[in-house]
C-alpha positions as CSV (number, residue, x, y, z in Angstrom):
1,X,6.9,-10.9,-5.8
2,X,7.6,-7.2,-4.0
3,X,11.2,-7.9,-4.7
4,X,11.2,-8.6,-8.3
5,X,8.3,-5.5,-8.7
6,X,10.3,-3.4,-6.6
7,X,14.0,-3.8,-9.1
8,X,11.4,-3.2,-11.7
9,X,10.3,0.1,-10.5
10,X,13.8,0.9,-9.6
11,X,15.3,0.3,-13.3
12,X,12.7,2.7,-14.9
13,X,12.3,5.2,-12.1
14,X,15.6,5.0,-9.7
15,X,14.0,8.1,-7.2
16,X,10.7,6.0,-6.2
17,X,9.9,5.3,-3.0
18,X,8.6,1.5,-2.6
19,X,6.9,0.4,0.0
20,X,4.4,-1.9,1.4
21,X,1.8,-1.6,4.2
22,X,0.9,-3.5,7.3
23,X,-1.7,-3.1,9.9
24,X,-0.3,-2.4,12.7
25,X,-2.7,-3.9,15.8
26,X,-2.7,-7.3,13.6
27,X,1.1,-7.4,13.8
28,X,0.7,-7.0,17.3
29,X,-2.1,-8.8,18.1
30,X,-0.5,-11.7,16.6
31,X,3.3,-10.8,16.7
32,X,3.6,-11.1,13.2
33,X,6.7,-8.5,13.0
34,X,8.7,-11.4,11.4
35,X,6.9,-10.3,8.0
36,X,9.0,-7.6,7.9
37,X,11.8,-9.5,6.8
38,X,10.2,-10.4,3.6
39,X,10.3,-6.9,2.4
40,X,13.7,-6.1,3.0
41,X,14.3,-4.3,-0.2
42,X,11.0,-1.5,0.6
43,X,12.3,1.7,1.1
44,X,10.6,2.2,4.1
45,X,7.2,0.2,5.7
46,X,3.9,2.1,6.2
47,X,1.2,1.1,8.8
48,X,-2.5,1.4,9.6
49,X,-3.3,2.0,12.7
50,X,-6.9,2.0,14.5
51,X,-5.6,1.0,18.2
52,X,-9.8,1.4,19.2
53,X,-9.3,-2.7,18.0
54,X,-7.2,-3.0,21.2
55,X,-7.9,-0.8,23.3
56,X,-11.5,1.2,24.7
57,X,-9.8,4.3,25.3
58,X,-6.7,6.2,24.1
59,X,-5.6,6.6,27.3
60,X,-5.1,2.9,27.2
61,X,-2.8,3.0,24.5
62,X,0.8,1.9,26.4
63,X,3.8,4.5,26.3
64,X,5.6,2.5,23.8
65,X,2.6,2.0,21.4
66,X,4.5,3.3,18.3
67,X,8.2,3.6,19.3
68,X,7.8,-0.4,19.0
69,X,8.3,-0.1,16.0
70,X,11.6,1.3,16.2
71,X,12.6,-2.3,17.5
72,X,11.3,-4.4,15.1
73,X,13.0,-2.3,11.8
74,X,15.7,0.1,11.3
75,X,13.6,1.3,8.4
76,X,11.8,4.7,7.8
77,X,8.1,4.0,8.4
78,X,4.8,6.5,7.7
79,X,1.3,5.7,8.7
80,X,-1.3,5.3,5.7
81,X,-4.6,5.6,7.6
82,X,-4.9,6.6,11.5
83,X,-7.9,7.0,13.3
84,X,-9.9,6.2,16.6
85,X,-13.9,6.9,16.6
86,X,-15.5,10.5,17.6
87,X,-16.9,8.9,20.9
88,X,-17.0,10.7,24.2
89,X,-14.4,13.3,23.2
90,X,-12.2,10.9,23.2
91,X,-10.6,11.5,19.0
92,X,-8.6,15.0,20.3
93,X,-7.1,12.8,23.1
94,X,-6.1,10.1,20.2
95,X,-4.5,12.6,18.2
96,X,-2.9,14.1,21.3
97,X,-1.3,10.7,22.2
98,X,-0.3,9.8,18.6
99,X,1.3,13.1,17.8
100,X,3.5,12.8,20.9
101,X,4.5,9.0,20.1
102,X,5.3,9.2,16.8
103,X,7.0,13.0,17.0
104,X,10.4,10.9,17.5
105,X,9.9,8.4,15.2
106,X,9.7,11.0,12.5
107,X,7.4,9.4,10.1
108,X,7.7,10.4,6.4
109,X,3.8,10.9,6.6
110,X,0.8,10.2,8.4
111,X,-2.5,10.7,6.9
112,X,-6.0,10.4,8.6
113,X,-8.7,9.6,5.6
114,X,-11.2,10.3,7.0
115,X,-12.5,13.9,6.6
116,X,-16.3,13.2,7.0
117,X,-18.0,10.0,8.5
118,X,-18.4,7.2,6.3
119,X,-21.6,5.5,5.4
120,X,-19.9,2.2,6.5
121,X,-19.2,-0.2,9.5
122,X,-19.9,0.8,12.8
123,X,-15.9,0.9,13.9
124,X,-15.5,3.4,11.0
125,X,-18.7,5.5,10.2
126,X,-17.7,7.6,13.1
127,X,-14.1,8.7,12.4
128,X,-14.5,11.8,10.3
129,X,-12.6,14.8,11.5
130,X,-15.4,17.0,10.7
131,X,-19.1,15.9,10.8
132,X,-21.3,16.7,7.7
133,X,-22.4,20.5,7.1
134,X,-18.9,21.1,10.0
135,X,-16.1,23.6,8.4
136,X,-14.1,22.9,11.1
137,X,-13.3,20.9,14.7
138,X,-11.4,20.7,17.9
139,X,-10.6,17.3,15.7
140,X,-9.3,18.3,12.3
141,X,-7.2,21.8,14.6
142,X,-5.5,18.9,16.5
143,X,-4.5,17.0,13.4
144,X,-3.3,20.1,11.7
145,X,-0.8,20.6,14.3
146,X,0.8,16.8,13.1
């Protein structure tokens, strides 16, 4: 259906970007990259990524984490959500490691949604940048410099 939606969009609105979004530790989990194909009309792909499903630290996270990517499409990609838990200082080092992976890959955007903790599972209700009442963080400094 993404190929018939996507001519769709493109005969009333030529200059939108269409895409579709995968989750990245899934796809790698369960080398799923073949999905890909199925989408080869989308202007580019977009990803989640939460590598704290893999891996207990970020300094776990392998060299080639993201540029993987690179490998499996020639397309553009961005990241729609990206975060790692505020545990043991351990959210500035994710940010640290994902701004130097992905500074070659030259994403069209990455966005972190979390701003605040959430009031939800125990993987997420720790990945706000800023706790509640908190104007700024060491956190939300790093992400500016993305």
């Amino acid at each position: 259906m993404f190929n018939e939606v996507y001519d769709e969009i493109k005969t009333v609105s030529p200059n939108t970007q269409v895409f579709t979004i995968f989750q990245l530790e899934f796809m790698k989990k369960e080398n799923t990259w073949n999905e890909l194909d199925k989408f080869s009309k989308a202007d580019f792909f977009a990803f989640t990524t939460y590598p704290i499903i893999l891996y207990q630290t970020p300094t776990e996270i392998p060299e080639n984490y993201y540029s993987e990517i690179t490998q499996k499409t020639s397309k553009k990609i961005a990241f729609t959500e990206v975060g790692w838990p505020r545990k043991e200082n351990q959210q500035v080092e994710f940010i640290k490691i994902f701004n130097t992976q992905t500074k070659s890959l030259n994403p069209k955007f990455s966005i972190w949604p979390f701003l605040y903790d959430q009031n939800t599972q125990a993987l997420f209700n720790t990945m706000g940048l800023l706790q509640n009442g908190q104007e700024t963080s060491a956190e939300l400094e790093e992400w500016k410099k993305l």
